[in-house]
N, C-alpha and C positions, 0 to 999 in steps of 0.2 A: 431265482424261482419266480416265476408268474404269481401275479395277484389276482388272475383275472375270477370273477366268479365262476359257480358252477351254476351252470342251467338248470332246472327242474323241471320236469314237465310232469304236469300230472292231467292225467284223461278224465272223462268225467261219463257220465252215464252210459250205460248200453255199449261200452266200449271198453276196450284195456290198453295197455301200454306201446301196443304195435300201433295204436292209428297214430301213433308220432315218429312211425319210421322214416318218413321223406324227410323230416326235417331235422332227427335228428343223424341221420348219413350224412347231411349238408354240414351239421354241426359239426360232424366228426371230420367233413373232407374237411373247414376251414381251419382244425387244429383247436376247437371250444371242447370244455368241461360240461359234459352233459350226462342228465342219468333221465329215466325215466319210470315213473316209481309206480309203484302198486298203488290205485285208490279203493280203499274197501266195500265202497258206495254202501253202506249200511245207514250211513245217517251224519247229516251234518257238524254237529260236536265230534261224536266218535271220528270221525275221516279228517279232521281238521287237526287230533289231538294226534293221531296217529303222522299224518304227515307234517305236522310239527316237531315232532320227534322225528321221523328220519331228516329233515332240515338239521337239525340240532344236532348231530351226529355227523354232520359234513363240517369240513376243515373249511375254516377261512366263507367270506359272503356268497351270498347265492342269489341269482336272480327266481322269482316261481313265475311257469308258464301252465295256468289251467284253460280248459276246453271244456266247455258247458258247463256242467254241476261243477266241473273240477274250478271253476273260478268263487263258487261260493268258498269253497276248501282253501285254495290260496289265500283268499283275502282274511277266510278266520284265525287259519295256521299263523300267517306271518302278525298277526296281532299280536303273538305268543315269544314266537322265535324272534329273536333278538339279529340273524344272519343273513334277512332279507333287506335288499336293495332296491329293488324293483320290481314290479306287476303285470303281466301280459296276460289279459285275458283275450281269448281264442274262441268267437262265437261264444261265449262266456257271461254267464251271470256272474252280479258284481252286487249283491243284496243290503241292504240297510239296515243297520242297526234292527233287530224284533222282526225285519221282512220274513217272510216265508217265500220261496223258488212259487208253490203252489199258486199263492196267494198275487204274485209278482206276475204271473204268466197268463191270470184267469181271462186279461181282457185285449190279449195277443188275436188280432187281426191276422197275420201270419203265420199262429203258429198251426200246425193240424195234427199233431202230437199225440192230443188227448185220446181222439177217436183211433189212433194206430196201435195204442198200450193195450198186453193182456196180462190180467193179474194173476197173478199164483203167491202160492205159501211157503215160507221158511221157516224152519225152528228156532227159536230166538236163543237157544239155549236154558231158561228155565221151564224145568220139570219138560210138561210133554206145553208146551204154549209154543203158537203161531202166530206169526205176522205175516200182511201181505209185503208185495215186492211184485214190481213189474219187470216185462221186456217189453220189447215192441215187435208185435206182430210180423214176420218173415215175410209175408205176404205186402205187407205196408213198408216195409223199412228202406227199399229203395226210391221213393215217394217221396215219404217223410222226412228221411233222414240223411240221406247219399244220392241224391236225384242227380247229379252230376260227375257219377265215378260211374266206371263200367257194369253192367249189371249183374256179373259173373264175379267183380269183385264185391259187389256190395252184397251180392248172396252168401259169398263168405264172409261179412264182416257179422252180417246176421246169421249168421252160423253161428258164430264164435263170440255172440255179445254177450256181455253182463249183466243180472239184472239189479238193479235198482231197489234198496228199498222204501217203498211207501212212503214210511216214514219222514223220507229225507224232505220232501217236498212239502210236510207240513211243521216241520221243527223249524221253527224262530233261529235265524240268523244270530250271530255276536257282534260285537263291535267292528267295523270292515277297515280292515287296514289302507283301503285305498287312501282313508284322508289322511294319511301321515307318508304313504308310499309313495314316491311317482310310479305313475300307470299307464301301460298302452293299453289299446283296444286293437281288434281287426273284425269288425263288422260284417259276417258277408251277407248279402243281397241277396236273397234269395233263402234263407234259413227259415223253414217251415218245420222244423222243432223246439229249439227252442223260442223263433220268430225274431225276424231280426227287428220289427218294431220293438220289441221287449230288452232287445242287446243295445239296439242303438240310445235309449233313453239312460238304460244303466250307465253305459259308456259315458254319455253327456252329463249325466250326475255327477261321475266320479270324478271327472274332471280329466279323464285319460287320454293321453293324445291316439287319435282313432284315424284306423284305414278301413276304407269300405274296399270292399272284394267281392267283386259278383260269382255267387257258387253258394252250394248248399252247408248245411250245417257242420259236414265236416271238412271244412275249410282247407283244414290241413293234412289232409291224406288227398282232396283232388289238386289244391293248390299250394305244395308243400314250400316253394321257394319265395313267393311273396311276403307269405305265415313264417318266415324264415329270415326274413329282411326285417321285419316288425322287431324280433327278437334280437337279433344284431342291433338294431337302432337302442333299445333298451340297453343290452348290453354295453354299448360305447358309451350311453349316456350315463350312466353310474356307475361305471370300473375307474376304478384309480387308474393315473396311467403307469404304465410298465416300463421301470428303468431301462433307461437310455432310447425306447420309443419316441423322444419326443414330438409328443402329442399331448397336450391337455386338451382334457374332456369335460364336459361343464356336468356337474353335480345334479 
């Protein structure tokens, strides 16, 4: 019976589990344990406690791969769950202990983000009380967001995005698992959402080993096989090796 980990992938803003279809068919064709899970985007505790539980409900270790907001969520998650190995953030914020996403992104030279979001309201669940929650503008989102995938698909992607709440981007981060986890990064060049000034500094903080990739914010839906090699690297570097593979893999 393999020991290999299971992949995680978790999406992160204005997006859901399908922008990780290129890479996880790739997974699938190499014969890897991959899921790719619901992120609630409601707010950073909540999505980190939630995807800490389903980590914690998988058999045997697991690597987490988040993409944008979704690396805030890895990094809090795996500070929890006890079944994580390693870290791939994906165009990915990687926040510091107390940071806020909001507060982390305000002095992004690249990012143009801000001015693409439009807010609306959610019921929070008590009584009749609202909260905002953004998307980003359908008219701005191949721009901002997918500059680099076809425009017919990135009008479906902004069809079918998620919206974010508010919230998320002013709630205080937790302890970040990167300083205990090894981490990759994959950087791309051209991310004018979440800005890749803002991803490449995170990256260099945490100490992750980083690939720059030139392409816009979703890296991994126009460049799914590079964003895909990143993950294999990780993987090989922290899976036990598999009887009678003889292979060791350095820790």
């Amino acid at each position: 019976m393999s020991h290999e980990p299971t992949i995680v992938l978790v999406h992160g803003a204005f997006a859901d589990a399908s922008s990780w279809n290129g890479v996880v068919e790739r997974l699938l064709q190499g014969g890897h344990h991959v899921v790719a899970t619901a992120n609630p985007l409601r707010g950073v505790a909540a999505d980190s406690a939630y995807i800490a539980s389903y980590i914690s409900q998988i058999e045997g270790p697991t690597i987490l791969v988040g993409h944008s907001y979704g690396g805030a969520v890895i990094s809090n998650a795996a500070s929890t769950a006890k079944n994580v190995l390693g870290l791939v953030f994906v165009a990915a914020y990687a926040p510091e202990n107390g940071e806020t996403l909001g507060g982390a992104g305000a002095n992004s030279k690249d990012s143009v983000l801000n001015s693409a979001l439009v807010q609306r309201l959610y019921p929070t669940g008590k009584d009749k009380e609202t909260a905002p929650e953004f998307i980003v503008d359908p008219a701005k989102f191949h721009d901002a967001f997918a500059s680099d995938v076809p425009e017919k698909q990135s009008a479906v992607m902004a069809a079918t995005q998620r919206p974010i709440a508010a919230g998320a981007f002013s709630e205080a981060s937790g302890p970040p698992a990167w300083k205990t986890i090894p981490s990759w990064a994959v950087v791309a060049v051209g991310d004018k959402a979440a800005g890749t000034d803002v991803i490449r500094s995170m990256a260099k903080r945490a100490g992750a080993k980083t690939v720059e990739i030139k392409g816009s914010h979703v890296i991994m839906v126009s460049q799914p096989q590079p964003v895909t090699d990143v993950i294999l690297e990780a993987l090989q570097a922290v899976a036990k090796p598999v009887a009678g593979a003889g292979v060791r893999n350095k820790p």
